[in-house]
N, C-alpha and C positions, 0 to 999 in steps of 0.2 A: 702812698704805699700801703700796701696790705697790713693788716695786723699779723696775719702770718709771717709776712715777710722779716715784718718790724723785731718778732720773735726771733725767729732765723738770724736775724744779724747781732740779737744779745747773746746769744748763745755763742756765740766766734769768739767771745771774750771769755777769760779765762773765770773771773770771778762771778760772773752772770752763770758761769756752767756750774756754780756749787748752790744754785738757789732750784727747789725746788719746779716745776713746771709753771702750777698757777702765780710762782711768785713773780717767775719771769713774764708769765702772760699778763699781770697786775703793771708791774714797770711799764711791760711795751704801751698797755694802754694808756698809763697817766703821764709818760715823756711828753714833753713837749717839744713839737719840730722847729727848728728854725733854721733857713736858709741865709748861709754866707755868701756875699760877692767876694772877687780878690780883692785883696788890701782892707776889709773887715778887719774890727777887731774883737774877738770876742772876750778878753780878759786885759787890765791894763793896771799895772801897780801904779798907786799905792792901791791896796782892797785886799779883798776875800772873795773866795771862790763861793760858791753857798749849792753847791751841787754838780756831780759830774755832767761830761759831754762825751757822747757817744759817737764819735763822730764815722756816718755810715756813707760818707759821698765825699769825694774830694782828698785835699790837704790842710792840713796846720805849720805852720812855723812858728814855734816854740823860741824866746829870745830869753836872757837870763837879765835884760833890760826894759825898763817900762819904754823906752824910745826905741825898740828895734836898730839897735847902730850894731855895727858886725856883723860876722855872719851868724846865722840860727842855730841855738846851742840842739836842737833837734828839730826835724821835720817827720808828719805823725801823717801815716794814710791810713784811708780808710783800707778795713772797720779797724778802727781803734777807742778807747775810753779816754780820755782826760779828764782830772780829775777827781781820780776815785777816791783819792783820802777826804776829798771835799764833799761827799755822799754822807760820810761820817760825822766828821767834826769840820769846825771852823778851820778853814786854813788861809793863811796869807801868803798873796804871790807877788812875786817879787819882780817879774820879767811881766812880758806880753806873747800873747797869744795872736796871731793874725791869719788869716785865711790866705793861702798861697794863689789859690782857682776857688772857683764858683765850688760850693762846699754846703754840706747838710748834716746838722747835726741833731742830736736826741737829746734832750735836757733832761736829766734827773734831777731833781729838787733833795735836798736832804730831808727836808719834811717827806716825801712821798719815798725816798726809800727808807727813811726809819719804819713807817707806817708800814711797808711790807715784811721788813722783818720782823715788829712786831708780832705782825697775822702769821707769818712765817716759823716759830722761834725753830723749829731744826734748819731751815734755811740760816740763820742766825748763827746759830752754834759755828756752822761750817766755817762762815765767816771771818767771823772769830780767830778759830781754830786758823785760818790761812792767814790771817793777819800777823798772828800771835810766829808763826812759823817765821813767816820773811823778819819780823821784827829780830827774832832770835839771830837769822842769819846775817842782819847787816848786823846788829851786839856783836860777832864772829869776827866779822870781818871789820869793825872799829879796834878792836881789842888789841890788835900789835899795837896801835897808832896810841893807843893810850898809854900804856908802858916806855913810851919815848923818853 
């Protein structure tokens, strides 16, 4: 796939659209592509995620089980991100991730996105800035639950 194309599909995502041009054009270049067959698995507790996935072809089944037993607590089509807290910091998963159909996804490294925010910093701030927002509104929406 094009690198234009590669751009065109970060931009679908929400938080790819607060990053500056060159920073999205910096990602699309240093992703890395990897192709899933069905029944893949590309995440499996116990671990840590260590960077998003972009994923621009296919499906995921998201399970809240490292054994995939039940049915999938979400199914994610393309283009979607997975991940994204894992671009940031260290996160641990607790379920599996498995390719539903033959599937393509775009690796972001948390090394390679800090590196562009870096080079980035108003790209950065936005970030932030949107983090900080949703963070606010699940504190919102915890806050009856706490008072119980």
């Amino acid at each position: 796939m094009a690198l234009n194309d590669d751009i065109h599909l970060f931009t679908e995502i929400p938080l790819f659209r607060l990053l500056e041009k060159d920073a999205v054009r910096l990602l699309a270049f240093s992703a890395e592509t990897k192709l899933l067959r069905a029944g893949d698995i590309l995440a499996r507790a116990p671990g840590s995620l260590d960077g998003g996935n972009l994923l621009i072809k296919g499906s995921l089944a998201i399970f809240d089980n490292p054994d995939q037993i039940g049915n999938a607590a979400q199914i994610v089509r393309a283009p979607a991100l997975v991940g994204e807290l894992s671009m940031i910091a260290q996160t641990d998963f607790v379920g599996s991730i498995v390719a539903r159909e033959p599937s393509t996804i775009l690796r972001i490294s948390r090394a390679v996105f800090h590196r562009v925010l870096a080079e980035y910093p108003e790209s950065a701030q936005k970030v932030r800035l949107a983090l900080l927002d949703r963070l606010k509104g699940i504190s919102r929406e915890l806050q009856p639950l706490a008072s119980v």
